[in-house]
N, C-alpha and C positions, 0 to 999 in steps of 0.2 A: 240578803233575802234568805240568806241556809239556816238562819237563825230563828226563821219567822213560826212560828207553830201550823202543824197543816189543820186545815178545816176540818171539822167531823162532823159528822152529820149528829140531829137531834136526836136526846133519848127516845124521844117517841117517834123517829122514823127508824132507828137501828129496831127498837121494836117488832114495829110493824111487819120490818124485811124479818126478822125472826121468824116471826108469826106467818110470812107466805111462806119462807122454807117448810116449817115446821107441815103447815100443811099440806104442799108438795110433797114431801118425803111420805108423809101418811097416807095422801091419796096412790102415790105411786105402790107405796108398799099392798094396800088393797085391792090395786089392779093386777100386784104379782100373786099375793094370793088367790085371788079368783083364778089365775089363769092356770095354776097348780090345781086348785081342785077341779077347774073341769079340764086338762086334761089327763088326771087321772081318772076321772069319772066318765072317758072316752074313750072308746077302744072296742076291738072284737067284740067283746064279750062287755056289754056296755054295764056301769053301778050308778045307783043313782045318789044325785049329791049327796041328800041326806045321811047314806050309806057311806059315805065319802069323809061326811064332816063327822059323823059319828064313831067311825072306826080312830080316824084320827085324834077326836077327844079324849077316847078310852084309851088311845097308845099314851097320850099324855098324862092325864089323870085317870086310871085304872077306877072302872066301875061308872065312870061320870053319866054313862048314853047304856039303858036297857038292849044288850043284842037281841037283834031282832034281824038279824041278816044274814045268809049261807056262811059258814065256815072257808068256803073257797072265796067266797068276793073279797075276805079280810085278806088272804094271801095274795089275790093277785093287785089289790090295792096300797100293803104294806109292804113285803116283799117286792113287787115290780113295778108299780109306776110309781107311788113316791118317789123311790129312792132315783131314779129317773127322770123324772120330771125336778126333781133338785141338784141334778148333775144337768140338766138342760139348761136349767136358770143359773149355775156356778158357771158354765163354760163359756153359755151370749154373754154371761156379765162382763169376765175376765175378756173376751175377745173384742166388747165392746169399747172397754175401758182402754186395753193399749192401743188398739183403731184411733182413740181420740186424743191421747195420747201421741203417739205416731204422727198425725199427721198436724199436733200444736208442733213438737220436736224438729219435724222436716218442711213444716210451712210446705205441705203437698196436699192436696184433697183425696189424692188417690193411695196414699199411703196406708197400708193396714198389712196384720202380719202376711197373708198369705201371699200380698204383689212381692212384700221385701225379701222373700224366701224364707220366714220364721218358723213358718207352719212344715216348708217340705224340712228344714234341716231338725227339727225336732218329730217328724215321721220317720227320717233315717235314723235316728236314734231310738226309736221304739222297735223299728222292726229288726235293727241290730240286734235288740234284747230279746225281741221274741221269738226271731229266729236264730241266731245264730248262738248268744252269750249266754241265755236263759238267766231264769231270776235268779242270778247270783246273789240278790241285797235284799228277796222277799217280796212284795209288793213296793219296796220304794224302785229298785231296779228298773221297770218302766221310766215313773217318770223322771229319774235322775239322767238317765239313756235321753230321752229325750229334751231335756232343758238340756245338756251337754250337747246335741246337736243343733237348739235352737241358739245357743250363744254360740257357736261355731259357726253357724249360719250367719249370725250377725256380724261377728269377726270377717266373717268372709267378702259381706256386704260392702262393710266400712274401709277391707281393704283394697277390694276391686276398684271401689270410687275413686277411695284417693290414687292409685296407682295409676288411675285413668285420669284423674285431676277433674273430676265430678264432682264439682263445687255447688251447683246449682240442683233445686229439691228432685226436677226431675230427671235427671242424669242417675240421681240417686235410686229412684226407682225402678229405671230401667237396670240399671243395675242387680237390683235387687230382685226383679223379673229371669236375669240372663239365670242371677246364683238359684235359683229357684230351681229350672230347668234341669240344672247339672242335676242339683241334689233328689230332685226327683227319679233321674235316669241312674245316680247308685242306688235311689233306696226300690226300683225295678228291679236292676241285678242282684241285690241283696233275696227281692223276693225270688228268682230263678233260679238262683243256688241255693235258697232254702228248701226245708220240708215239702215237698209237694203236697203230702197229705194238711200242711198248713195254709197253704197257697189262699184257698178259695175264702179259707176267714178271713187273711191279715190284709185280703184285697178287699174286701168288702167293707173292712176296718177303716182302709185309707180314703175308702168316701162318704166316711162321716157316717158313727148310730154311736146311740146310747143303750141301746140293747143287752149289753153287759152290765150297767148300773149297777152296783150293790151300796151295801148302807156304808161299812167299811172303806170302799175307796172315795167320800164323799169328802173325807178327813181329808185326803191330801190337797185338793183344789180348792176346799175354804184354806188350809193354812197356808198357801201360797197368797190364795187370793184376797183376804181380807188386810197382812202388813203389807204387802208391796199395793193393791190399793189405795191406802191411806196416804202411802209415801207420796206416791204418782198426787194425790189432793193435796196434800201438802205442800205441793211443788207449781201447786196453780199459777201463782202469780210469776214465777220461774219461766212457766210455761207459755205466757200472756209474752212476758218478753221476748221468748223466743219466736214470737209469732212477729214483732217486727223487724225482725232480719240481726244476724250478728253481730254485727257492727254495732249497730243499738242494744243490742242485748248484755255487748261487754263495755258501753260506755256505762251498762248501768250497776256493775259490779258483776255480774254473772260470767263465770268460768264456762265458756261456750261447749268447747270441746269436749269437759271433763262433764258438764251437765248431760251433753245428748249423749254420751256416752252410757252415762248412769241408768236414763231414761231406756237408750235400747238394752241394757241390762233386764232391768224389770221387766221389759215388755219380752223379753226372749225366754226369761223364769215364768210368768206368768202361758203364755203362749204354751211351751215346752209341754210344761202339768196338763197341760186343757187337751192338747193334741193324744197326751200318750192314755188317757181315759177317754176321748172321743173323737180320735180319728181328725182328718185336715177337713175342716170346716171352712168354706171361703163366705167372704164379701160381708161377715156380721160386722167384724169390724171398719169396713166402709161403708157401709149404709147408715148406722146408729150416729156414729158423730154428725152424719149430715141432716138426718131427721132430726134430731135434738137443737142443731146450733136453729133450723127454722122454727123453732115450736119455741125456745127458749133465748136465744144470744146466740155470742159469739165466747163470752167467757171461759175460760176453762173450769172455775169454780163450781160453773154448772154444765157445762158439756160435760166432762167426767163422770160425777155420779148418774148424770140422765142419761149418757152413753151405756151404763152401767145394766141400768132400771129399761132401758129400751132392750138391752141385747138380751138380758133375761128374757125378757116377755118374748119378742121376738122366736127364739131358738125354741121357748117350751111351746108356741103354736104350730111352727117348723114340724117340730118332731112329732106332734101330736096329728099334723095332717100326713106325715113320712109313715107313720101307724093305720092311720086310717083309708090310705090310697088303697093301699093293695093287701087292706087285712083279709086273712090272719098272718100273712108274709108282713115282714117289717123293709121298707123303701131305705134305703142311703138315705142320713140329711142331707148330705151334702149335695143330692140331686135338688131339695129343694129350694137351699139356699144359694145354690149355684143357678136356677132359675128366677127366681126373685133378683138374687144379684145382676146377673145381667140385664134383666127388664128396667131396674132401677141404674143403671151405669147409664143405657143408654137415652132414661127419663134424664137423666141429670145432663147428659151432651145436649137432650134439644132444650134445656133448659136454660142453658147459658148459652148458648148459639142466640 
């Protein structure tokens, strides 16, 4: 029977599925644009699309669109919210993606960076830098500081389990709940012995804004996020098996250990970058896989990128209502997605109940 050639399906239905990706991908991609322009075309001081789509034509091709707008709407259009509103949609991507990620790896529902402690060990690594090391490396010094505390945190994770013989996915979480706590309570005492004159930003930091955005540090959360991305897609079907338990996973050639090891790699470099330009963001990455697997499957092939395309969308309305609550003052995201997250935690308990 090992001999037998496997079925393929017909050219004209490999097609077809082409043909629905293709236009998934498209439509998705439209829903992210839209949600970029309006909300940079939202805010205090409101622009109207037109103003929106125009300014942004002419940053692209010079001269395309007649100005016909304030000189100030183009600054606080190009200068502040783009760049913004594409670290909004870099960061729900990235957080999206190892969320789904995460919890194909630990067969957990509840797994995402923030329960596993990813997000507090790569806080204690930014506020190391900001307080205490300084940018010793320039702008990479943030997020280096904090992917070193997010894979530290991971290391931490993997070894409390097994030290504790936490074999099972939620043992593992709790786990990765208890390492959370710790790391949260040095990167407090970190802030205590810090600057006091720093105090009031690096706290305000830790619950989540994008408020610092510039065009420059945009560079470093696509280069993180677009090859360990691809990696994490590429590992789909890796992923699929790891979803029916180990056992099964290494009868079907898969180096169990050495795979989920890899996978919280990524997901702690990934995580690390996203934290040290926007603060500890909870629950994107546990919400998005689970809206995605209902809208789409159970596949990894497509929970990941739609995990992706939901966390973006998601985080740029986040932060566009975090703007809008208490303008011209800018709100924590992380109040808002820390509010949606639990409302949706606890839609999910009476849902399987």
């Amino acid at each position: 029977m090992d001999g037998l050639p496997l079925p393929r399906r017909p050219a004209r239905a490999r097609g077809l599925a082409l043909s629905v990706r293709a236009g998934l991908a498209l439509a998705a991609g439209g829903v992210l644009l839209g949600a970029v322009l309006l909300s940079v075309s939202t805010g205090a001081v409101p622009v109207p699309l037109g103003t929106v789509w125009g300014v942004l034509l002419n940053r692209l091709w010079p001269g395309a669109v007649a100005v016909g707008w304030p000189p100030g709407h183009e600054a606080i259009v190009w200068q502040i919210r783009f760049p913004r509103a594409l670290l909004a949609a870099l960061v729900g991507a990235g957080l999206g993606l190892t969320g789904a990620a995460l919890q194909a790896v630990t067969r957990n529902p509840l797994a995402d960076p923030h329960l596993l402690g990813i997000s507090s060990g790569g806080a204690l690594g930014a506020i190391a830098a900001l307080l205490h090391t300084g940018l010793f490396l320039g702008l990479l010094t943030v997020p280096l500081m904090a992917f070193a505390g997010a894979l530290g945190a991971t290391a931490l994770v993997l070894g409390v389990a097994r030290a504790a013989r936490a074999t099972s996915a939620d043992r593992l979480v709790l786990a990765g709940v208890a390492v959370s706590f710790v790391l949260m309570a040095a990167a407090n005492l970190l802030i205590v012995l810090g600057d006091p004159r720093a105090t009031h930003t690096v706290v305000f930091w830790m619950l989540g804004g994008l408020g610092l955005a510039q065009w420059p540090h945009l560079l470093f959360p696509l280069a993180v996020l677009v090859p360990a991305g691809l990696w994490l897609l590429s590992r789909a079907p890796a992923l699929d098996a790891m979803g029916l338990g180990d056992e099964t996973a290494a009868s079907l050639g898969l180096p169990v250990a050495r795979f989920r090891l890899s996978v919280f790699v990524a997901g702690a470099l990934i995580t690390g970058v996203m934290v040290a330009f926007s603060g500890i963001i909870g629950f994107v990455g546990l919400m998005m896989p689970h809206l995605v697997r209902l809208a789409v499957g159970g596949g990894s092939a497509r929970v990941l990128p739609g995990s992706a395309f939901a966390g973006a969308a998601f985080l740029i309305a986040a932060d566009t209502a975090a703007r809008t609550a208490m303008a011209p003052e800018d709100m924590p995201i992380g109040i808002v997605t820390g509010l949606v997250g639990g409302l949706f935690v606890l839609w999910l308990m009476a849902r399987r109940d």
